[in-house]
N, C-alpha and C positions, 0 to 999 in steps of 0.2 A: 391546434385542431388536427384532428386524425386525416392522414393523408388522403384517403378514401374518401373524404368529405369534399375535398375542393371542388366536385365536377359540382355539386349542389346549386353553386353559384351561378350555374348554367341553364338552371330552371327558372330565372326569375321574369323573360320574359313571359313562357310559359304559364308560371304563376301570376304576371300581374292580369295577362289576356281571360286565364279560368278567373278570376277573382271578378273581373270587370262583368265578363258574362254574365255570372251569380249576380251582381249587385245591381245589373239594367233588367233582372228578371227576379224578383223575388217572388216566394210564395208563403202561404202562412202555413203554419203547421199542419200537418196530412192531407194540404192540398200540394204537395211539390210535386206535383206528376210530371212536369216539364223539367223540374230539379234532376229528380229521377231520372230522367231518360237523356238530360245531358252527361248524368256521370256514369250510367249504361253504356254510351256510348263510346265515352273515354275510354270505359275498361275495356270494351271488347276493342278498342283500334290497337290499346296496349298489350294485347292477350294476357289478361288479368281476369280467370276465372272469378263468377261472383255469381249471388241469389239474388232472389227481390224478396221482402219479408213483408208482408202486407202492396198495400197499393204503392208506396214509396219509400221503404226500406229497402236499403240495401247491406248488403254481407260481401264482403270480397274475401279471397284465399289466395295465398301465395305460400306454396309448400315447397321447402327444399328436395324434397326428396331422399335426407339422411334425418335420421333418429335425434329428435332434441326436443325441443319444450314448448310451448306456443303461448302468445303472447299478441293482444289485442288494440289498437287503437281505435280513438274514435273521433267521429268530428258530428255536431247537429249541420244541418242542412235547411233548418225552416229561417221565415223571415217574420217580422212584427207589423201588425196592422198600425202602420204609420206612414202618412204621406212627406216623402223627402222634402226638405227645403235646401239643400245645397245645388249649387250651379257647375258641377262636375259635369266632364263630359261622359263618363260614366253613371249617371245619376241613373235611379230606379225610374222603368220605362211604366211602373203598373202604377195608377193613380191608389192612392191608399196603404198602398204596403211599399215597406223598406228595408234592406239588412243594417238596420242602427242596432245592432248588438255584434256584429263581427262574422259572425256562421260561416258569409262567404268568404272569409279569410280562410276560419275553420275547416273548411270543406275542399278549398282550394289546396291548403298545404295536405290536407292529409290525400287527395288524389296524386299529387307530384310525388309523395311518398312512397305510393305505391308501386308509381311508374320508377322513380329511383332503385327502389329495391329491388322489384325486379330484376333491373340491369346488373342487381350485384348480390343475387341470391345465393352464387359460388360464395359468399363468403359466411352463410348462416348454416346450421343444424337444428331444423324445426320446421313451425310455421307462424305467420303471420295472419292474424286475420284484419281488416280495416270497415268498422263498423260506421256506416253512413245513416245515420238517426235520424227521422223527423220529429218534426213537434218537442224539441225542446221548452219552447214556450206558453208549452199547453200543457198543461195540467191534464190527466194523470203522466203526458208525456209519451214520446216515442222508445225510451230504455226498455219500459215493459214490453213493451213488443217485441222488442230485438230478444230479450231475456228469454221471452214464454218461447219463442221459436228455437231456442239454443245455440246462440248467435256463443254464449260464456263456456259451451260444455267444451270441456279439457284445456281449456285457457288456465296458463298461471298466471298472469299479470295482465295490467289495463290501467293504459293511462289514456289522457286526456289534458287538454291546454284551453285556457279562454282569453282573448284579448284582452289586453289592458292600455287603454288612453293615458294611464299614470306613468308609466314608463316608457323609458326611447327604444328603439331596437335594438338587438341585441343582447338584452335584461329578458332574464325570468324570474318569477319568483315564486315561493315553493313556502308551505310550514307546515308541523303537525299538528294532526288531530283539526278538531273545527272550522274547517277553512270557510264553507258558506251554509247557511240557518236552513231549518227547516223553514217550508214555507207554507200555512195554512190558509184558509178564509172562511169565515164564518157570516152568515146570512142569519137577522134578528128581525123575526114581525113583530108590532108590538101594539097589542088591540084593545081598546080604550073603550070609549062612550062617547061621538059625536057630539055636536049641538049646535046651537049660534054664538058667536063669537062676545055677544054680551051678555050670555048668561053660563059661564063658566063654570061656576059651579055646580050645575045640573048636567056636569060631563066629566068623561076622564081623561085629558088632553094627551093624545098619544106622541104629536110633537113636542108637549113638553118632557115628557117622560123618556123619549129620547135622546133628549139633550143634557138629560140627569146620567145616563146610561153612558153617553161619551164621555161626561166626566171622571164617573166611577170606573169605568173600564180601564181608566190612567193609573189608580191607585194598586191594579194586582201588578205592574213592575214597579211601583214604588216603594209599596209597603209590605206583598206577599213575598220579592224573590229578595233573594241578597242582591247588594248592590254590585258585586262579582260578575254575577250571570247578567248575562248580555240578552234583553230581550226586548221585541217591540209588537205595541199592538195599537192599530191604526183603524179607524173609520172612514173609510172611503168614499160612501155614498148613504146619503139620506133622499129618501124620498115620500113626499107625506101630503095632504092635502089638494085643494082644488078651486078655493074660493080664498080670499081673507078677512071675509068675515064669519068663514066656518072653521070649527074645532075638528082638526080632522079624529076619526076614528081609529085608525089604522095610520099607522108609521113604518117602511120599511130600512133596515140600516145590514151594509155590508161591509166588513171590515178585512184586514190579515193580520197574523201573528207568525213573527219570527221569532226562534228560537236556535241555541246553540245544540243540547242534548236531549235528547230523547224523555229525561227524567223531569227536566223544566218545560218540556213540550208538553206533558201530560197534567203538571201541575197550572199550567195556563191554562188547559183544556176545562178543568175540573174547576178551577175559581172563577171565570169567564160566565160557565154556567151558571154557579151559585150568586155570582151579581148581578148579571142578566133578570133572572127568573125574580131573587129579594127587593132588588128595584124594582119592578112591577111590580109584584105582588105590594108593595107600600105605598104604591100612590091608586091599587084598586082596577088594575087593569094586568092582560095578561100579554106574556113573551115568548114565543115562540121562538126557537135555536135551531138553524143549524149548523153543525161542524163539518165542513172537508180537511182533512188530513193532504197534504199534500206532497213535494219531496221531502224525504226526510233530511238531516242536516249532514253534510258532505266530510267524513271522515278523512284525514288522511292517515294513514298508519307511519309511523316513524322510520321504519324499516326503508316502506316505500319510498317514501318521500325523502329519506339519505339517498333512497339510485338517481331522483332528479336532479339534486345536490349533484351528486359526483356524475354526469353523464353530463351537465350543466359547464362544469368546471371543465372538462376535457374535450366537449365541441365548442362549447363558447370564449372560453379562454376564460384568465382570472378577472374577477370583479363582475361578473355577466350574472352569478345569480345572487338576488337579493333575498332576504330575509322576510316574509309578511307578515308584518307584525302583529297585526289583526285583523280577524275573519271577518269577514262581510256577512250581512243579514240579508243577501239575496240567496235566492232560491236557485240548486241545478240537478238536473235529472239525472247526473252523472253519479249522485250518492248510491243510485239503486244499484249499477253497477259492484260498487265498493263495499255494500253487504254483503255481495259472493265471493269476489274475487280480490286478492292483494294489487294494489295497485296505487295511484296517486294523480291528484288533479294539478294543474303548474298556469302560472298567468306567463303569458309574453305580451313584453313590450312593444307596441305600437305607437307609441307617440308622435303628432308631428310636431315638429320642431320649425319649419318654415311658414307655418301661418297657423293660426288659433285650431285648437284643440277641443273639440268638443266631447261632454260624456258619453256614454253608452245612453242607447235608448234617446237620442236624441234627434229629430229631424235634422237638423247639419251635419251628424255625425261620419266620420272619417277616419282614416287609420293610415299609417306609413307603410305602404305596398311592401317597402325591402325588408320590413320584420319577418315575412314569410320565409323566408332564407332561412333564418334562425328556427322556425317551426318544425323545417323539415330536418334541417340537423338535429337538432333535440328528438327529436318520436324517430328515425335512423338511428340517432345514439343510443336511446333505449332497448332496438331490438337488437342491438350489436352489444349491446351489453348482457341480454340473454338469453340471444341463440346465438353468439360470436364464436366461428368453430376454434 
């Protein structure tokens, strides 16, 4: 590890205290105005110039002041409408929402970041910007906003890190190209002809028709794509009648589709439609569509993602980064980023290892405080790797 790195180890009460903070106080996406104005506050104690970008975006700057190249991180800041069930003494203080996907790790390593580099800004040629993002978990997202504001302009590079439960600390892991799907959903009415439930045939049963429709829906990853392409598409929510002894009229159904590339994205789009509508139309009842587009699917470039590699191997030491062998079909806002700018998305390891480990997204979930350590070395080693004078 680069000599310059060891004080890092110094920040962990630091880190676990802003983490614990974040996690007794979450908010959901564009409502973090308390988020906000705790990491306002940090920056201004650290003299860390920064903006606000909407109601809870934040922009920080830290500029050398010699001639070099600038380069971006970033962390989300929101939390998910979930009520904790762990017995943490840190456990979320707000009934209903909770950070069971990591953020305030997120958020926490990339503020100690800031405060680190600061202290060692003699050693860069550029600038760094650290982009504090809400609404990760909302659809269309907080990227866009950061983007429309010009949070990217004159930036060469932007990375970006997400916890991972599959791995212990100290591990990250990095691949090219595909790393996680685009992520859509789509909303189906489906309007029939009522009636009573014993005379069926004097109606056009919308919840049967339905249930034909989630079946056929299965058949465009099975039969339209290659078995290559990685794609899914799911039904989520039906809701339909009111009696049962009536045929309802109306049927509503909400679904998602994940995809890997842009070009199976639009071929799911296109067939989705054409069964939707051909299924209704052959049982004599109509279907109403709609599509949201959502993030697109998270590129890494090869390029990029050999600097997490080699920035990997030289903070973290040998065997620290692994290989992902395949992309996830979740959805992250951080792809909007990676259509402008070269850069790369990296998992670190959080696992715990002294009592049960739970997924992301799960009310029990938890993570190993001391992986942060490793967060802030990695996004350090990145900008040392290029503004390092």
């Amino acid at each position: 590890m680069d000599d310059w790195l060891t004080g890092v180890q110094e920040l962990m009460p630091q880190l676990s205290s802003v983490r614990r903070h974040l996690h007794q106080n979450p908010e959901v996406g564009f409502d973090e105005k308390d988020t906000a104005r705790f990491i306002s506050e940090f920056l201004q104690t650290n003299d860390i110039p920064f903006e606000r970008v909407g109601e809870t975006g934040i922009v920080a700057t830290l500029d050398s002041n010699r001639a070099g190249g600038a380069i971006a991180l970033r962390a989300d800041i929101d939390a998910l409408a979930i009520s904790e069930a762990s017995e943490t003494e840190y456990a979320s203080q707000r009934p209903g929402v909770m950070h069971a996907c990591g953020h305030d790790c997120h958020t926490a390593i990339l503020m100690l970041t800031a405060k680190f580099l600061k202290e060692h800004m003699y050693r860069f040629c550029g600038t760094v910007k650290f982009l504090f993002q809400a609404a990760e978990e909302v659809p269309p997202g907080g990227a866009v906003q950061l983007i429309e504001a010009g949070a990217l302009e004159g930036i060469d590079a932007i990375y970006g890190l997400h916890v991972s439960p599959e791995m212990v600390a100290g591990q990250i892991s990095v691949r090219n190209g595909a790393m996680l799907a685009a992520a859509d959903q789509f909303h189906v009415e489906v309007v029939g002809r009522g009636g009573h439930g014993a005379s069926p045939h004097q109606t056009v049963d919308a919840v049967m028709i339905a249930c034909q429709l989630v079946n056929n829906l299965q058949t465009i990853v099975s039969r339209n794509l290659s078995p290559l392409e990685p794609a899914v598409i799911s039904v989520g929510q039906i809701n339909a009648g009111y009696r049962p002894n009536v045929i309802a009229e109306t049927c509503t159904m909400e679904g998602t589709v994940r995809t890997l590339s842009e070009e199976t994205r639009n071929r799911v789009r296109d067939r989705l439609k054409k069964v939707i509508q051909g299924t209704a139309e052959m049982h004599g009842a109509e279907a109403i569509m709609t599509y949201e587009e959502g993030y697109p699917p998270l590129i890494n470039p090869e390029h990029s993602a050999d600097i997490i590699r080699q920035v990997g191997h030289r903070v973290l030491g040998p065997g620290a980064v692994q290989e992902l062998e395949v992309p996830s079909m979740g959805g992250e806002d951080f792809a909007y980023y990676l259509q402008r700018v070269p850069g790369a998305f990296f998992r670190l390891g959080t696992k715990i290892v002294e009592r049960e480990q739970f997924p992301l997204h799960n009310p029990r979930f938890d993570l190993d405080e001391g992986a942060m350590v490793y967060g802030v070395r990695m996004f350090a080693g990145l900008v040392d790797h290029h503004l390092g004078a």
